[in-house]
Backbone of each chain as ProteinMPNN parsed JSONL, in Angstrom:
{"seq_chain_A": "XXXXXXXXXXXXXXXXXXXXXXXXXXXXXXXXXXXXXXXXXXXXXXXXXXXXXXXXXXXXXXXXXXXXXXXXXXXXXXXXXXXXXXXXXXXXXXXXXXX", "coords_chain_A": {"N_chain_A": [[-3.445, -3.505, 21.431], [-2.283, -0.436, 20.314], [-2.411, 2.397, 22.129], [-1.538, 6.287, 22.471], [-3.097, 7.199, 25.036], [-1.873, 8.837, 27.05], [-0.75, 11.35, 25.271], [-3.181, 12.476, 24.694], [-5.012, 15.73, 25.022], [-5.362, 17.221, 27.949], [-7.066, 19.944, 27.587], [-8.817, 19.212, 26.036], [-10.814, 17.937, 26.344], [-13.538, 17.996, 27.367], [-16.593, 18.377, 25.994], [-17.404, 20.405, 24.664], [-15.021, 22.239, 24.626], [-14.073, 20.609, 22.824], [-15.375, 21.313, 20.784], [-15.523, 23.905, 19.6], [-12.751, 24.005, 19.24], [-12.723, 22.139, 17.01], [-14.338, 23.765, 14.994], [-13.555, 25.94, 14.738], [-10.547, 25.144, 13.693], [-11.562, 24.855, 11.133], [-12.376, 26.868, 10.453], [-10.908, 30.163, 9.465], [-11.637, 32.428, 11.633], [-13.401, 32.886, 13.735], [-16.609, 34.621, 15.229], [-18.07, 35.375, 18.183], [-21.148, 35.312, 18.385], [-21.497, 33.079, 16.416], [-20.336, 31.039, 17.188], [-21.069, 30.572, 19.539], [-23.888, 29.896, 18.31], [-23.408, 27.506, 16.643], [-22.288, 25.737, 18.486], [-24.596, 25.605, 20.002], [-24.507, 26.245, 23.161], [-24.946, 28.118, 26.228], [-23.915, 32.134, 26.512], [-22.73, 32.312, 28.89], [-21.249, 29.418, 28.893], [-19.836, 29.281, 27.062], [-18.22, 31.358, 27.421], [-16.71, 30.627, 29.513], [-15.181, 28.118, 28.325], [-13.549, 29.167, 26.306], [-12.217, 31.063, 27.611], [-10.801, 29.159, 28.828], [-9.163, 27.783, 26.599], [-7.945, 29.858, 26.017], [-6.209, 30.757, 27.735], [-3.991, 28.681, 27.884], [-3.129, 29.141, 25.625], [-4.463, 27.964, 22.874], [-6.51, 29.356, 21.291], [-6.681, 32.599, 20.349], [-8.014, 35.824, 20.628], [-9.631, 38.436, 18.934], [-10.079, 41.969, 19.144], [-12.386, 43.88, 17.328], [-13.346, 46.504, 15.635], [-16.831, 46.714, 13.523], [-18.932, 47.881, 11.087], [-19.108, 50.305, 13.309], [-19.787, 48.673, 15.35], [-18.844, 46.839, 18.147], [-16.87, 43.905, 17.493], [-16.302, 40.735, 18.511], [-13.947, 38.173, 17.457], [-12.811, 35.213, 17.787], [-9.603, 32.96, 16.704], [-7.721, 29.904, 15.941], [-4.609, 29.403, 17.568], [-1.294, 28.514, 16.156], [-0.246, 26.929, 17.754], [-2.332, 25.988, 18.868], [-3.052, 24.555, 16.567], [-1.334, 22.591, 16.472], [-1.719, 20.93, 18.69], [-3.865, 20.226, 18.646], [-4.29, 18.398, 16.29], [-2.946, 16.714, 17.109], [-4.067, 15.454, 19.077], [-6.45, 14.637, 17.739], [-5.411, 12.684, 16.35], [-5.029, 10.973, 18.239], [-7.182, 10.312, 19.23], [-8.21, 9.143, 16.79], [-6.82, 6.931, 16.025], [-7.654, 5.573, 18.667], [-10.287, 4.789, 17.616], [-9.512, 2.994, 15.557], [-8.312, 1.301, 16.467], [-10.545, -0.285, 17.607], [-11.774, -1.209, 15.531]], "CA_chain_A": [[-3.867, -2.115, 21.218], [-0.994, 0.453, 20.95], [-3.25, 4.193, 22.061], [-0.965, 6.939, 23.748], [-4.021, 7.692, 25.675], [-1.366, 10.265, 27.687], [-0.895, 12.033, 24.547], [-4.514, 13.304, 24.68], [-5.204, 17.124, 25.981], [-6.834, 17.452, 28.491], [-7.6, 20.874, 27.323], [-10.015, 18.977, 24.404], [-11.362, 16.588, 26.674], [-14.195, 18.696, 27.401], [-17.148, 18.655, 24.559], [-17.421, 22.414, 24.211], [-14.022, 22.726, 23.859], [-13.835, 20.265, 21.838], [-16.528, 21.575, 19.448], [-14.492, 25.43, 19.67], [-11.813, 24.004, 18.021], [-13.546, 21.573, 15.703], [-14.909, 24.997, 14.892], [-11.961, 27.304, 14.284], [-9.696, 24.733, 12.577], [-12.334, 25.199, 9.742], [-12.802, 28.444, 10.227], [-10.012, 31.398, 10.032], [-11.943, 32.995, 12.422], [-15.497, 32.821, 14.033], [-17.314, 35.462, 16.699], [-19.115, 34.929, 19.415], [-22.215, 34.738, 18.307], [-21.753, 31.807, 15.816], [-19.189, 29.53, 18.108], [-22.797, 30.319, 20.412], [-24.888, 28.97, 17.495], [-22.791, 26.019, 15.83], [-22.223, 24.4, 19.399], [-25.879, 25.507, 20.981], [-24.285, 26.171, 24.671], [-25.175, 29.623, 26.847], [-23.148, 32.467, 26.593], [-21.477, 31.809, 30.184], [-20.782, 28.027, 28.943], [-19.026, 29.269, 25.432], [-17.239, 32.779, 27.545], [-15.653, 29.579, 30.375], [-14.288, 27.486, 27.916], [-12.876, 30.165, 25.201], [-11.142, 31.585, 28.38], [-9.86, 27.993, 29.14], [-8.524, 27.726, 25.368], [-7.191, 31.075, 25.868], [-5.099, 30.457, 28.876], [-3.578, 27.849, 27.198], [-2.825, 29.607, 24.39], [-4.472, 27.373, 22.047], [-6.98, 30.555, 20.915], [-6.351, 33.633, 20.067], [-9.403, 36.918, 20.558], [-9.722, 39.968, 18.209], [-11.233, 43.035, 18.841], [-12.27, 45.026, 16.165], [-15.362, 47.07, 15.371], [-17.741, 46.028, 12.248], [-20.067, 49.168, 10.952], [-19.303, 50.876, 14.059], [-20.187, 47.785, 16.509], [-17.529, 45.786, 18.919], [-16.429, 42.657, 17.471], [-14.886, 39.804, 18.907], [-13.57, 36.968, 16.818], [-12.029, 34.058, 17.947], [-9.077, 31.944, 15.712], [-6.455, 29.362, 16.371], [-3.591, 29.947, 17.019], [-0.35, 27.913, 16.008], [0.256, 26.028, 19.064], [-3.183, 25.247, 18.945], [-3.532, 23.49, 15.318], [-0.374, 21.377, 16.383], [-1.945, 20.048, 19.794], [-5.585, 19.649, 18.299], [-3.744, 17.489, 15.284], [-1.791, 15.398, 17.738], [-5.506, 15.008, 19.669], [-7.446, 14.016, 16.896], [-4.178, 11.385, 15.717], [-4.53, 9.896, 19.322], [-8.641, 9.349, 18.982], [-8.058, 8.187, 15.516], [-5.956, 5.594, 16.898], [-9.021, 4.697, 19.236], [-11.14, 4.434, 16.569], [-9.074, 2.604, 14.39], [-8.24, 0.096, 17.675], [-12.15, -0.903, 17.515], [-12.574, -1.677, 14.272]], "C_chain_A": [[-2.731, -1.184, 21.644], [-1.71, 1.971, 21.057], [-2.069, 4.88, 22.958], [-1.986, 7.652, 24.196], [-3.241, 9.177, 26.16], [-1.209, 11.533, 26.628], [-2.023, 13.15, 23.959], [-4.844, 14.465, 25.704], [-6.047, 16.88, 26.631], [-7.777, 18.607, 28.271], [-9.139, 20.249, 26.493], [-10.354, 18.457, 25.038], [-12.885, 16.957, 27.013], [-14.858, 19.186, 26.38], [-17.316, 19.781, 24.243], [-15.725, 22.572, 23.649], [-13.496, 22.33, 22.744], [-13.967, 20.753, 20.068], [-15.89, 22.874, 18.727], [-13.471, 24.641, 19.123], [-11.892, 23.123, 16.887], [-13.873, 22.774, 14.844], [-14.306, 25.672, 14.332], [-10.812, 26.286, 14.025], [-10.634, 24.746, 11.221], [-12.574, 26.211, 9.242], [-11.674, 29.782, 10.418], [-10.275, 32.227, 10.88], [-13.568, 32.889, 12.875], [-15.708, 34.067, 14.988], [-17.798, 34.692, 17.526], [-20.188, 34.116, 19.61], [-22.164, 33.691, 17.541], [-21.294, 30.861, 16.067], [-20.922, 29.565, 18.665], [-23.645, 29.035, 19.75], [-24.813, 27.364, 16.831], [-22.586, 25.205, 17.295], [-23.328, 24.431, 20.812], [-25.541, 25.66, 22.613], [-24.661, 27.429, 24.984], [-24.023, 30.23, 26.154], [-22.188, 32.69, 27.666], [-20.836, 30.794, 30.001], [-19.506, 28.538, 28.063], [-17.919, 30.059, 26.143], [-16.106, 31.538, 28.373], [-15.051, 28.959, 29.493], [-13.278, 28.136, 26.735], [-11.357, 30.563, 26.264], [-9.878, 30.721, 28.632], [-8.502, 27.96, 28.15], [-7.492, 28.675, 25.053], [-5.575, 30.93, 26.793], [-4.436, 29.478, 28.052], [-2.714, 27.715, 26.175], [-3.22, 28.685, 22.744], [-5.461, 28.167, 20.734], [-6.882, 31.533, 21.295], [-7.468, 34.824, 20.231], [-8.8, 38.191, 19.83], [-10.696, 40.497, 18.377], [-10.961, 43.819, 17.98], [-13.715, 45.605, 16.307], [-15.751, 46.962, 13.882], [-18.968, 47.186, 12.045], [-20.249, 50.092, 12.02], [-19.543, 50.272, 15.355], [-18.616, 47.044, 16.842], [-17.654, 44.691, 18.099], [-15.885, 41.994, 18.003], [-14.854, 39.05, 18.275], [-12.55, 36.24, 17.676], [-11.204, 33.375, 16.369], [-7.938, 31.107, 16.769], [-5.089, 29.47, 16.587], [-2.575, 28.577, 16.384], [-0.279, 26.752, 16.633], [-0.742, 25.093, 19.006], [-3.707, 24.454, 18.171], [-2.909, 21.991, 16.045], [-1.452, 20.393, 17.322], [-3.385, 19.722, 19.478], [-5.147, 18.515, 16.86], [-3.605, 16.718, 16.265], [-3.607, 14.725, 18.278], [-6.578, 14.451, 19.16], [-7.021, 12.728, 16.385], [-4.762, 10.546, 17.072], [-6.19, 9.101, 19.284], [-8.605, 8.643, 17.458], [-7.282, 7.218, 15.662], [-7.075, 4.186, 17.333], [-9.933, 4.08, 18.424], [-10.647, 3.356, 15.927], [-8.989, 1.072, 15.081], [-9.128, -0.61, 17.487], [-12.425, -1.533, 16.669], [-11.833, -3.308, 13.487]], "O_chain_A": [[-2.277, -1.058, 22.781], [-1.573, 2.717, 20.087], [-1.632, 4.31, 23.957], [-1.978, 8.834, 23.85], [-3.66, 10.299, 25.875], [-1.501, 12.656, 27.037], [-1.926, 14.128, 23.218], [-4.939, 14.289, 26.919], [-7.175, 16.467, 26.363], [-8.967, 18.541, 28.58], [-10.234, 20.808, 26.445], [-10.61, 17.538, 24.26], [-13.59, 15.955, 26.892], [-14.389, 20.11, 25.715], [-17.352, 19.939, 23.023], [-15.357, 22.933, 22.532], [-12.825, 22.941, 21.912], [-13.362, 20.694, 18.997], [-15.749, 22.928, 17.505], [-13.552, 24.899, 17.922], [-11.206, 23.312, 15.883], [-13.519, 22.568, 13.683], [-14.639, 26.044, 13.207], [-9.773, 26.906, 14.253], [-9.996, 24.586, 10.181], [-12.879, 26.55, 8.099], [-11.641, 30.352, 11.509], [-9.348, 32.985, 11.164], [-14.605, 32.837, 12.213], [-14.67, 34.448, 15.529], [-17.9, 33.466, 17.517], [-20.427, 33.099, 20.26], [-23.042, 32.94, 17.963], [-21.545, 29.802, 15.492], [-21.796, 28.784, 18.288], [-23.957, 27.918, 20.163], [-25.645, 26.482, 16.619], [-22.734, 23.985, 17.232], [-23.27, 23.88, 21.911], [-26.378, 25.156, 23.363], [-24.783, 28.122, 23.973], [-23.245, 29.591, 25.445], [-21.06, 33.15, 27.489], [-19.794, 30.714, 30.653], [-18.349, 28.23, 28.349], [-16.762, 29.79, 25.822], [-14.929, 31.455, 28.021], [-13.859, 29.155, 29.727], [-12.288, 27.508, 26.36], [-10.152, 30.475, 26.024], [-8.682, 31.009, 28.68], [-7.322, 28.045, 28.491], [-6.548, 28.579, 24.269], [-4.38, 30.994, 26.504], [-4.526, 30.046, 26.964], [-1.929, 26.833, 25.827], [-2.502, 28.721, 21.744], [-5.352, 27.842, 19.552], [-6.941, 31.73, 22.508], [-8.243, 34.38, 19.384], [-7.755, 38.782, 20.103], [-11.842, 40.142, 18.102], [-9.9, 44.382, 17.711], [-14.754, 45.263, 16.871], [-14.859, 47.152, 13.055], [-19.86, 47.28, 12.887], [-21.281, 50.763, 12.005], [-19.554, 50.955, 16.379], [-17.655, 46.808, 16.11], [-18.845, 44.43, 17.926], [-14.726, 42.342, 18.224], [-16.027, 38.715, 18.105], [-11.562, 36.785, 18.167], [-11.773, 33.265, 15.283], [-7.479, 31.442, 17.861], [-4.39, 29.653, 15.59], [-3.226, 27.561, 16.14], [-0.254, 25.66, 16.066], [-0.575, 23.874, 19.042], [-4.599, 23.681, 18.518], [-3.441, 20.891, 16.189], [-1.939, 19.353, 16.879], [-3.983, 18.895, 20.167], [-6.083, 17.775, 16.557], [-4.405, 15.783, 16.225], [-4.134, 13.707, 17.829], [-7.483, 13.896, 19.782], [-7.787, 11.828, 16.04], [-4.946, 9.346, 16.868], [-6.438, 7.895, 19.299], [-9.082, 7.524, 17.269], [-7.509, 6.511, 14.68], [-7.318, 3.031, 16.982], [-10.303, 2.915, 18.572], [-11.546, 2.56, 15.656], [-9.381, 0.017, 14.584], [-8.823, -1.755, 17.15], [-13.249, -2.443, 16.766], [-12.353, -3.804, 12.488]]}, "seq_chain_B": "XXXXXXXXXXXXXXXXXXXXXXXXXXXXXXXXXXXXXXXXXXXXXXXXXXXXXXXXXXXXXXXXXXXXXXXXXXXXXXXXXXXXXXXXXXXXXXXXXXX", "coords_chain_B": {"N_chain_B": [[-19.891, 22.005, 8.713], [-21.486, 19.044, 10.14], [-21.606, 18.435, 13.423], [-22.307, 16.413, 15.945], [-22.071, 17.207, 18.922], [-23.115, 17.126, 21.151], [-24.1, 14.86, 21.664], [-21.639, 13.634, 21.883], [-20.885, 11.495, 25.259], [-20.326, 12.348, 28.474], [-19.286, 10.932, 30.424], [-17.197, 9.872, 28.905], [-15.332, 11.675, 28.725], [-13.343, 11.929, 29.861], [-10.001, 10.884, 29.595], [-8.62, 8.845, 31.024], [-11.096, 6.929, 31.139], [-11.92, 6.987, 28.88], [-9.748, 5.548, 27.831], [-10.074, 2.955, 29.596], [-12.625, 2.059, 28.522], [-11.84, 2.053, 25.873], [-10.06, -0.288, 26.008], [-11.701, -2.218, 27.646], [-13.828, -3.109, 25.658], [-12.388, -4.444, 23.517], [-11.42, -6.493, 24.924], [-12.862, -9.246, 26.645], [-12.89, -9.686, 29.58], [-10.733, -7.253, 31.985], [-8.418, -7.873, 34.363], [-7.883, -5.746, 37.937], [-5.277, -5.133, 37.542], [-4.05, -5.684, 34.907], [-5.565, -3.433, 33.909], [-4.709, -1.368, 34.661], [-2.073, -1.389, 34.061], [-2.261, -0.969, 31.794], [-3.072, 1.607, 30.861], [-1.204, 3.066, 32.385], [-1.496, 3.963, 34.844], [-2.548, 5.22, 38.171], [-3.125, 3.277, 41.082], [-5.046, 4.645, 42.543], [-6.958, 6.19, 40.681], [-7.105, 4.855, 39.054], [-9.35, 3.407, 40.445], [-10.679, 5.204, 41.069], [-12.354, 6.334, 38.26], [-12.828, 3.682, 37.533], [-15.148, 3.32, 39.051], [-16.928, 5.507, 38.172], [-17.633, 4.71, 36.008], [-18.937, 2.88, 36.441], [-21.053, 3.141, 37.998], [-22.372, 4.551, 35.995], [-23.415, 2.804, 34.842], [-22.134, 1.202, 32.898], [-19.91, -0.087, 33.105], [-19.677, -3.688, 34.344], [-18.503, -5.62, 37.426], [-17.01, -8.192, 38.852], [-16.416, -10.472, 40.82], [-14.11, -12.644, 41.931], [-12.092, -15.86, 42.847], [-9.422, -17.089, 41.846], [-6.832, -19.462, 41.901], [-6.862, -19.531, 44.892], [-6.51, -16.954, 45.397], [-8.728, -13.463, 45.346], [-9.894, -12.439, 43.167], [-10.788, -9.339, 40.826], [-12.719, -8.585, 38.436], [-12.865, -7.035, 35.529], [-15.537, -5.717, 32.682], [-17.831, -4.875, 29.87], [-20.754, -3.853, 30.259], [-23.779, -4.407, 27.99], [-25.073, -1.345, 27.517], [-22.815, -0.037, 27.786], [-21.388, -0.421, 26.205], [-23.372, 0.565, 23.399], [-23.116, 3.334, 23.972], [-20.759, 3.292, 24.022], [-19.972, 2.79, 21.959], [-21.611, 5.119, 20.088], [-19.983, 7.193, 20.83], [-17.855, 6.884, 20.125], [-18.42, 7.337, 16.771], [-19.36, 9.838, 17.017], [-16.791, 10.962, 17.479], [-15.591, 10.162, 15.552], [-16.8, 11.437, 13.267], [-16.054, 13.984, 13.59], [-13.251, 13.804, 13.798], [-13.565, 13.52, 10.57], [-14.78, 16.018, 9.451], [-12.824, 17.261, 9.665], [-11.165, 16.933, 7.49]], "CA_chain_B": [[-19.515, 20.874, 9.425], [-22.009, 18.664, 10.37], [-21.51, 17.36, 13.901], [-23.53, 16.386, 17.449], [-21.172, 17.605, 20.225], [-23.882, 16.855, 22.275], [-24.08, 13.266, 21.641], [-20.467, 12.764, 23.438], [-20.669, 11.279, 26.541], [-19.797, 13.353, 29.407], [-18.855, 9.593, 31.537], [-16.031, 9.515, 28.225], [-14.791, 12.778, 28.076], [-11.518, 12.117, 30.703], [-9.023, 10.262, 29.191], [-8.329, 7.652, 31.422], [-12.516, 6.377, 31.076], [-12.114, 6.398, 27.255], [-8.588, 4.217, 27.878], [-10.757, 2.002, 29.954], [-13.591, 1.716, 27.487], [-11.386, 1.615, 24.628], [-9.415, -1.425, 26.786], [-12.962, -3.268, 27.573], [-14.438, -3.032, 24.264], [-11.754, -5.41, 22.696], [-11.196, -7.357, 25.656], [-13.85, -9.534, 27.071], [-12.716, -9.037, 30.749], [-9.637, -7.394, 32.566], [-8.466, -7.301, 36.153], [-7.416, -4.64, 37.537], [-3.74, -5.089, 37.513], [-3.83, -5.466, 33.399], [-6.232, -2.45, 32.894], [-3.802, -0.691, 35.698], [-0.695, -1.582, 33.541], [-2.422, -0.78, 30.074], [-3.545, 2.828, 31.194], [-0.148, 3.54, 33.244], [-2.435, 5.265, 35.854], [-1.894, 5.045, 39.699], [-4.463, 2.297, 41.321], [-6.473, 5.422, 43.367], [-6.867, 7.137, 39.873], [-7.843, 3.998, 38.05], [-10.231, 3.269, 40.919], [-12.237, 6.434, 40.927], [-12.839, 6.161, 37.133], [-14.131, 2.259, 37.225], [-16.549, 3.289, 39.928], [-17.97, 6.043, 37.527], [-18.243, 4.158, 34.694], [-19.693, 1.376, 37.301], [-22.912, 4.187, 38.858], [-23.069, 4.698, 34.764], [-23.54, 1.331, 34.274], [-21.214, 1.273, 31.69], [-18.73, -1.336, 33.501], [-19.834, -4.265, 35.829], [-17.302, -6.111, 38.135], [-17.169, -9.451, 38.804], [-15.041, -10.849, 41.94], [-14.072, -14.586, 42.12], [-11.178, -16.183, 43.621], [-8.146, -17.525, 41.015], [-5.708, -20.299, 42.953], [-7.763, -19.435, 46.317], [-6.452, -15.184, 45.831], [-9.671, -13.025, 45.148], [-9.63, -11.626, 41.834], [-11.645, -8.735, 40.401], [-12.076, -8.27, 37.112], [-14.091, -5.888, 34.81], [-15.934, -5.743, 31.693], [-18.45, -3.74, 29.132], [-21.89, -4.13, 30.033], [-24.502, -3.881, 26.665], [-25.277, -0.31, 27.746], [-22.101, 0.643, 28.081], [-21.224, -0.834, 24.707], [-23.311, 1.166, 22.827], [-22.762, 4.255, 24.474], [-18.981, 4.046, 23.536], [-19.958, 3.264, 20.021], [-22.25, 6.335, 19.805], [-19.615, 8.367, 21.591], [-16.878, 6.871, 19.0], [-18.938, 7.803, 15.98], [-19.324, 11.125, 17.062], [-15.6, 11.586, 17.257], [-14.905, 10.001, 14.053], [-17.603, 12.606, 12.625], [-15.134, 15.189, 13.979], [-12.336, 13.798, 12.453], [-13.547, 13.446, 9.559], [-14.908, 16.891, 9.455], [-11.072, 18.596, 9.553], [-10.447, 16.244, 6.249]], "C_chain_B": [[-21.047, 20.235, 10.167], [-22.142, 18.258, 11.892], [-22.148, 17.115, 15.037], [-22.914, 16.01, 18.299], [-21.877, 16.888, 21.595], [-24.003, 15.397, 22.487], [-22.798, 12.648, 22.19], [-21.203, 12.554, 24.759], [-19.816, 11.753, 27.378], [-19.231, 12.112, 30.033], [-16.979, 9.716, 30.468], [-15.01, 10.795, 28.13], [-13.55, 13.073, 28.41], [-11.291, 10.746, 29.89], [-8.766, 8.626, 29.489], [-9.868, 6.662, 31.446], [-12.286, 6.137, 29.815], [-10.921, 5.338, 26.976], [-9.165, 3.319, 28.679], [-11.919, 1.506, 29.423], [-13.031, 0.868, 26.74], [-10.642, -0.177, 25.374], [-10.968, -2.993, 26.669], [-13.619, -3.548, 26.356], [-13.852, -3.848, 23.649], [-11.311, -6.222, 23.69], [-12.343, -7.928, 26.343], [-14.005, -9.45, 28.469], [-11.735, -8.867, 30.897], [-9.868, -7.355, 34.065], [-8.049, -6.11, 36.325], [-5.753, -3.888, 37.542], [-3.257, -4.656, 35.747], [-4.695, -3.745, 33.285], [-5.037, -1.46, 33.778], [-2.298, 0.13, 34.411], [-0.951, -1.092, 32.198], [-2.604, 0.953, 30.148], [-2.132, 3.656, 31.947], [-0.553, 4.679, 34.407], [-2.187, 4.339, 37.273], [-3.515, 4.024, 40.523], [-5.498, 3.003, 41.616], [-7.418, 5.922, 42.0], [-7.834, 5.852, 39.121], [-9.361, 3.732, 38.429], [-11.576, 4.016, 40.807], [-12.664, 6.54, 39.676], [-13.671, 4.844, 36.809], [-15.19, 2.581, 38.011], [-17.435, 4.447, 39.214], [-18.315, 5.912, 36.74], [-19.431, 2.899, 35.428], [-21.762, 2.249, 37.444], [-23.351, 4.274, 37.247], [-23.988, 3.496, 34.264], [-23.247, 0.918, 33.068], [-20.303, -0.167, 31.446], [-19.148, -2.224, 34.782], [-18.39, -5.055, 35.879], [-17.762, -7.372, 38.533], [-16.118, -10.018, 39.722], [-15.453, -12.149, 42.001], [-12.565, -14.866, 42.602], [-10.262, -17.242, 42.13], [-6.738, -18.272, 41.778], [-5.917, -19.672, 44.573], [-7.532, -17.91, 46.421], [-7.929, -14.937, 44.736], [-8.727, -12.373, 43.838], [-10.917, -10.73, 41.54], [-11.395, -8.184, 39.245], [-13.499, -7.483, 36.194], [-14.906, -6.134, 33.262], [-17.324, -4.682, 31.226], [-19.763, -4.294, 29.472], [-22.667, -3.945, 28.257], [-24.615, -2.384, 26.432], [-23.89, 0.32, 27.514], [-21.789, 0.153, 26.149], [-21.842, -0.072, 23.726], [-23.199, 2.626, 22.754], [-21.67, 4.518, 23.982], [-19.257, 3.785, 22.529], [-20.554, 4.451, 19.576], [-21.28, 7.272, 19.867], [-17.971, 7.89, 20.387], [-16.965, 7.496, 17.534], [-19.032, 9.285, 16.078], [-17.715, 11.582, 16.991], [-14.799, 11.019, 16.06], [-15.743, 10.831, 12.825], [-16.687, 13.554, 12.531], [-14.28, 15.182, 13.414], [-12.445, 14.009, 10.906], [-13.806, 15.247, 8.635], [-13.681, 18.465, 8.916], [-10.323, 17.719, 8.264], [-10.367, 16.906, 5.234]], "O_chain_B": [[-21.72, 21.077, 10.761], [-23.068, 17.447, 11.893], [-22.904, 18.08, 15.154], [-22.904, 14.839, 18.68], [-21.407, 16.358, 22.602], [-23.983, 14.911, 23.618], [-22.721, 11.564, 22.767], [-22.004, 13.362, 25.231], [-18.607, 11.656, 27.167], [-18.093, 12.505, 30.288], [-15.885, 9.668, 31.028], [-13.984, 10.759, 27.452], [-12.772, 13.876, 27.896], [-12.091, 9.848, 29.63], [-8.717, 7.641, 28.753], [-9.666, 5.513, 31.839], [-12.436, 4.961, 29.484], [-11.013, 4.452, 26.126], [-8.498, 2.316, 28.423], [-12.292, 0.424, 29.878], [-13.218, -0.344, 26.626], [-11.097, -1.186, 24.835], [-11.12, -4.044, 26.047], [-13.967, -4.729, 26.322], [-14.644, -4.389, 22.878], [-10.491, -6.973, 23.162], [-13.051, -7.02, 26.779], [-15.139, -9.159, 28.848], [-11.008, -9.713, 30.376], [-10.832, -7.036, 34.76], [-7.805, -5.341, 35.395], [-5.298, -2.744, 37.544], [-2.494, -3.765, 35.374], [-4.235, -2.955, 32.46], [-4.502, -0.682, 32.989], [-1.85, 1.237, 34.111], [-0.007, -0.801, 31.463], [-2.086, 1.513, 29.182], [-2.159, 4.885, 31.997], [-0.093, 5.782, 34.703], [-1.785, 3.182, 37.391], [-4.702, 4.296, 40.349], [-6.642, 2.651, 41.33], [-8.621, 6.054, 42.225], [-9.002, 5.956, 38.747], [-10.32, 3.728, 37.658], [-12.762, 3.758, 40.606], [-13.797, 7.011, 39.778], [-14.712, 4.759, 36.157], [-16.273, 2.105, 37.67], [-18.622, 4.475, 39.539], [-19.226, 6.601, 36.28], [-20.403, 2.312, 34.95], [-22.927, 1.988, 37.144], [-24.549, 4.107, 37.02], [-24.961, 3.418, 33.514], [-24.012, 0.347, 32.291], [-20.058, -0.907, 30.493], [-19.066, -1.815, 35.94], [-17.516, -5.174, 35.021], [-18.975, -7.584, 38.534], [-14.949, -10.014, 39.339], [-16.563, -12.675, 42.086], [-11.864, -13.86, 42.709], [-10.923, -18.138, 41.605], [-5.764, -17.612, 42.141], [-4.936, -19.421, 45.273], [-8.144, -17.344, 47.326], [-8.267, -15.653, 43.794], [-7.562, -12.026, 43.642], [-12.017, -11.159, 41.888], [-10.407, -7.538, 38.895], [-14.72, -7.507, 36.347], [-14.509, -7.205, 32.803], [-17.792, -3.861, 32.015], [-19.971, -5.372, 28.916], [-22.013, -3.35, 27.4], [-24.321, -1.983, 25.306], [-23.96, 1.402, 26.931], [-22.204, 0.73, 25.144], [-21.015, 0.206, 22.857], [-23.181, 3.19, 21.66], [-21.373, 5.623, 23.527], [-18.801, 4.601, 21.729], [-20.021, 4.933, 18.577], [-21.416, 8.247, 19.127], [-17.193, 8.769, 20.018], [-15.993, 8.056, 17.026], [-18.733, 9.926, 15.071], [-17.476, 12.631, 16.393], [-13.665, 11.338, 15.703], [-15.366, 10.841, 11.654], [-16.445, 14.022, 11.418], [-14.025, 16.043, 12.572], [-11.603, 14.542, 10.184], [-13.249, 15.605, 7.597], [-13.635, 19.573, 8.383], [-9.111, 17.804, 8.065], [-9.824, 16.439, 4.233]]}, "name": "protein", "num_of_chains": 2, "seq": "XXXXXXXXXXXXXXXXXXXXXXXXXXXXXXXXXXXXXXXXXXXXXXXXXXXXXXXXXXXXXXXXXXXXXXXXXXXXXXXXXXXXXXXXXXXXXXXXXXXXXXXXXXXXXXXXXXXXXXXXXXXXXXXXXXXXXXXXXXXXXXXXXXXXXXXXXXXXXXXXXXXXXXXXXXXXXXXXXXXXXXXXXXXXXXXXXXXXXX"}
């Protein structure tokens, strides 16, 4: 079995965060409320790990306003396609190991 | 996207537990010198991860003596077995998802 286990973020290792960028590599952008809805966690669970992602720089936050209301959107940024590619290559590995 | 975040296993979600899964899963037992050497992790590091896959009951241990030195060596319980297949499936959902 050849896995570079070390090659795996720890940023992603964490199923929320995982799910947040499962999420927004599909999506050019999501809000709040529908990262909320597509990965069912509070809004204290979703605001801790966005921040994580943020620090990180692997997402990006926009404010804008929408009919007069705050928006925030979340997207990926750059940095963060590459290192969520490499992270998905290293479990596809695992996977592939098993079978 | 279809996928059930929730269905990871929180026991798999560090790195070095899913390189000791993925390790047991195609090996029928290691000690802990090989899983040591396959993981490139520091013995304290390896330790505190077999003992929480162990309380999971994920991984039992098995000590016997090899040319009169004690040996301890590990392997996948049933439980733990399908646990990491559930928790593999879900991340080959994911992958597949960003296809």
């Amino acid at each position: 079995m050849n896995v570079s286990f070390e090659d795996l973020h720890k940023a992603f290792e964490n199923r929320v965060r995982l799910g947040i960028m499962s999420a927004l590599a599909v999506n050019d952008s999501l809000d709040f409320t529908s990262l909320k809805e597509f990965l069912e966690v509070t809004d204290g669970n979703l605001a801790t790990h966005i921040k994580k992602l943020e620090q990180e720089g692997f997402v990006e936050v926009e404010k804008s306003f929408i009919d007069n209301k705050p928006n925030t959107s979340y997207s990926m940024t750059q940095t963060g396609k590459k290192a969520f590619e490499e992270h998905l290559a290293v479990l596809e590995q695992i996977i592939k190991s098993q079978q």
